[in-house]
N, C-alpha and C positions, 0 to 999 in steps of 0.2 A: 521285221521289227516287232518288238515286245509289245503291242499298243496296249494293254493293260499294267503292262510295271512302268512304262513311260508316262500314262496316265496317272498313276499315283505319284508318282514323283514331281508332275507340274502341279497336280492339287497339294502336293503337301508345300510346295514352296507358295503356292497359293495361299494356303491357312499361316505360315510361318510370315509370311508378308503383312497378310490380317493383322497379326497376332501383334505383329511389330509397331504396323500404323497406329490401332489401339493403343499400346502403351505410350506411342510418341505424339499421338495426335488427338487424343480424347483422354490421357491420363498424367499426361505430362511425368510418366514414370520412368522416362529414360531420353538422354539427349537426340533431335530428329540425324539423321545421316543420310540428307540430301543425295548425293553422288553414289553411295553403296544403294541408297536404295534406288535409284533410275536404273543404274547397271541390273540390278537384279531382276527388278520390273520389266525390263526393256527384251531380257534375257527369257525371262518365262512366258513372256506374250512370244516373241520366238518361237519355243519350245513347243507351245500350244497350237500356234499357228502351224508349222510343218508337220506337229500331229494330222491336225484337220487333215490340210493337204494330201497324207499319206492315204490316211484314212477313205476319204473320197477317190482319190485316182485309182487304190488298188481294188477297188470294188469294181468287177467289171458291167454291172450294172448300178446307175445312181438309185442308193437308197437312201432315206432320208425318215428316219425316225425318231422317236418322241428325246431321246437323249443325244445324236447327232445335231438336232434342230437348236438345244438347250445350249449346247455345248459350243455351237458357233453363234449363237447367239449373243453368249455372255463374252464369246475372246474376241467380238464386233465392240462390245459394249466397254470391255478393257481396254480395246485398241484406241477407240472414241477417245476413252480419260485420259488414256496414256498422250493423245496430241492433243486433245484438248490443256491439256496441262499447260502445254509451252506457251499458251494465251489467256488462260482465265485459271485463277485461283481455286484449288478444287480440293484442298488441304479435307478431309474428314469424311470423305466417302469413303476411304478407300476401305476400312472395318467393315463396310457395310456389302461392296462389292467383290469383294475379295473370297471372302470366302463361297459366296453364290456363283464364283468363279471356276471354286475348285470342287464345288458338287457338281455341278454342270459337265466337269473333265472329266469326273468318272464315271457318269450316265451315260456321256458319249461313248465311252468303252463297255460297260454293262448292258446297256441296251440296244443293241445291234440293229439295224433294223432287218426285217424280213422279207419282205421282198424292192424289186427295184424299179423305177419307176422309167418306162420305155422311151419316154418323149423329152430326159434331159437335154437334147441336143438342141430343142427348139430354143430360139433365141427370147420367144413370148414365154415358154418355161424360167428360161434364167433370168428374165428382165424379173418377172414377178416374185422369187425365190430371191435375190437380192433386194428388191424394194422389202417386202416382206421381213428381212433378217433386218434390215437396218432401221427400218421404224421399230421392231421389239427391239432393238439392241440402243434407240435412242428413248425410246420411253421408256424400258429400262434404267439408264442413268434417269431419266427424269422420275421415277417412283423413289429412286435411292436416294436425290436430292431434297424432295419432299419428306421421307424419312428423316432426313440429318435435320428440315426447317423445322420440323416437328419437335424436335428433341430439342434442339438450341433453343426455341421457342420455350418449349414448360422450365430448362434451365433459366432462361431467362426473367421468367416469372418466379420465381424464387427465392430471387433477390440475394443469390448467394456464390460468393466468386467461383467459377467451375474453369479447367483447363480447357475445354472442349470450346467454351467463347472465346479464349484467348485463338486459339489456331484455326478457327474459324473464320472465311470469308464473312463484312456484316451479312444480315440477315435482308436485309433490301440488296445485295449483289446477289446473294443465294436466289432472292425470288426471280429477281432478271433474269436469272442465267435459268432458271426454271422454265419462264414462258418462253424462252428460246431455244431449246433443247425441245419440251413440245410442241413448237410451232413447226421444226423441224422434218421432229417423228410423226405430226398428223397429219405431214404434207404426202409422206413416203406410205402410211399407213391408207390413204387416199387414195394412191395412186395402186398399192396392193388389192384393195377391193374394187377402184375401177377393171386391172385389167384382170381379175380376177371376173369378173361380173359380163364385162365385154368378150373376152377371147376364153370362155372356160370349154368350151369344145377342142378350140389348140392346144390349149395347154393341159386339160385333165379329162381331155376325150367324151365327153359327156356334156349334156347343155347342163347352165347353174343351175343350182338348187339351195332351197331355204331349207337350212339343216344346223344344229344344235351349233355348231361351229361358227356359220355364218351370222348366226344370230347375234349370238354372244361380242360378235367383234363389232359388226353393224352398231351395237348398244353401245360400247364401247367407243365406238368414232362418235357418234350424239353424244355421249358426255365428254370427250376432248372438246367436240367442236364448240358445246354448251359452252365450255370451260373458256375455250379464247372466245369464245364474243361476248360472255361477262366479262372476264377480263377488257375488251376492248371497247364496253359502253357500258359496263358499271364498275369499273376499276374493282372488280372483284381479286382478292389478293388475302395473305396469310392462309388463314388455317381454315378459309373456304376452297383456294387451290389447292393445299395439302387434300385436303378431302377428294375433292371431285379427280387429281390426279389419280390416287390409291384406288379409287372405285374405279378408274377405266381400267388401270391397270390389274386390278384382279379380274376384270373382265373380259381383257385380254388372254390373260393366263389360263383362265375358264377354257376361255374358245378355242384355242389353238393346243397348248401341251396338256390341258385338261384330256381333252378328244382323243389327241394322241395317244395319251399314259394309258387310259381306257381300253381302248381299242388295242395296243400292241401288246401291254405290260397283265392287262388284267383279263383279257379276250383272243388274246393272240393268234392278231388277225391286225391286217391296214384296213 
């Protein structure tokens, strides 16, 4: 398998999906086409997915690098919307994740990783590599969400009719769907540094250690955590959750593909 012209081809149907929701869903520039666009969606999360798949089994060592990590990341974080769809109104991210979709696809092919990691079999390796992928891939949609409240938000202040509030979820179901989406991610993110913390001899051979990575996500879980228990004794909400979400979340990204890009891309070296 070609995994590099396979990989441009689901990023570009990636950006052409972007490109589409944009004009139907924040510009009102073209009629929406529900049905084509689920097939197509439905078809390149597909395509993405059996990429991964490939990817991973034909390596005969698991490696797991700063653009394989991104890459499944974001088609966790696509798959999330793509079901989340069929229960909660999610009209307007999709400009925003989409295309984060189809950079992601081609890191995973561009940055290979370099070496592989001996102890994927352990079952404490895979519990934590899936908790792991799916708190980024749920606080992911939760930054992207926060993005759209931010934007609806200053539209809204402007007092001036814009498409983007017409096809938009209100702005109090955005924020709901907000603290639930990270209530989610900071239960799995929790549970990533507990057994990260607890079992890192099984899983990465070596006792833990406080290192630029660690830190970085440590800060990060304190300002989610901050975040829901304002939320749940000072009804903290708008454009103080927009905040405090974007800070864990570039905190996050600091800690984990920050270290990684570094390390592989710039240092080349794990």
């Amino acid at each position: 398998m070609n995994v590099l012209a396979l990989s441009l081809i689901i990023a570009l149907a990636y950006s052409g999906l972007a490109w589409h929701f944009w004009r139907t869903r924040w510009r009102a520039l073209a009629p929406a086409q529900p049905r084509l666009e689920q097939i197509t969606l439905t078809t390149t999360l597909l395509a993405h997915g059996a990429l991964l798949f490939y990817s991973f089994v034909s390596s005969p060592i698991f490696g797991f690098s700063a653009g394989s990590a991104l890459s499944l990341t974001l088609w966790l974080s696509v798959a999330i919307f793509w079901a989340g769809g069929f229960y909660y109104r999610l009209d307007g991210i999709q400009p925003l994740l989409l295309p984060a979709a189809a950079f992601a696809t081609l890191c995973g092919a561009l940055i290979p990783a370099m070496r592989g990691f001996q102890g994927a079999d352990l079952p404490a390796f895979r519990a934590h590599i899936m908790a792991a992928m799916l708190a980024y891939s749920l606080l992911t949609i939760a930054a992207m969400i926060a993005v759209l409240m931010s934007v609806a938000d200053k539209r809204l202040h402007e007092h001036t009719p814009h498409s983007l509030l017409t096809n938009l979820p209100p702005l109090l179901g955005l924020e709901s769907l907000l603290f639930k989406v990270l209530g989610a991610g900071f239960l799995l993110l929790t549970i990533t540094l507990g057994s990260g913390i607890l079992f890192s001899e099984e899983i990465f051979h070596k006792p833990f250690q406080i290192n630029h990575k660690t830190m970085f996500t440590l800060i990060a879980w304190f300002v989610f955590a901050a975040l829901l228990t304002g939320r749940r004794l000072m009804g903290w909400r708008g454009r103080t959750a927009v905040r405090w979400t974007l800070s864990g979340f570039s905190l996050l990204l600091l800690a984990y593909l920050g270290s990684k890009f570094v390390l592989e891309v710039l240092l080349q070296r794990q």
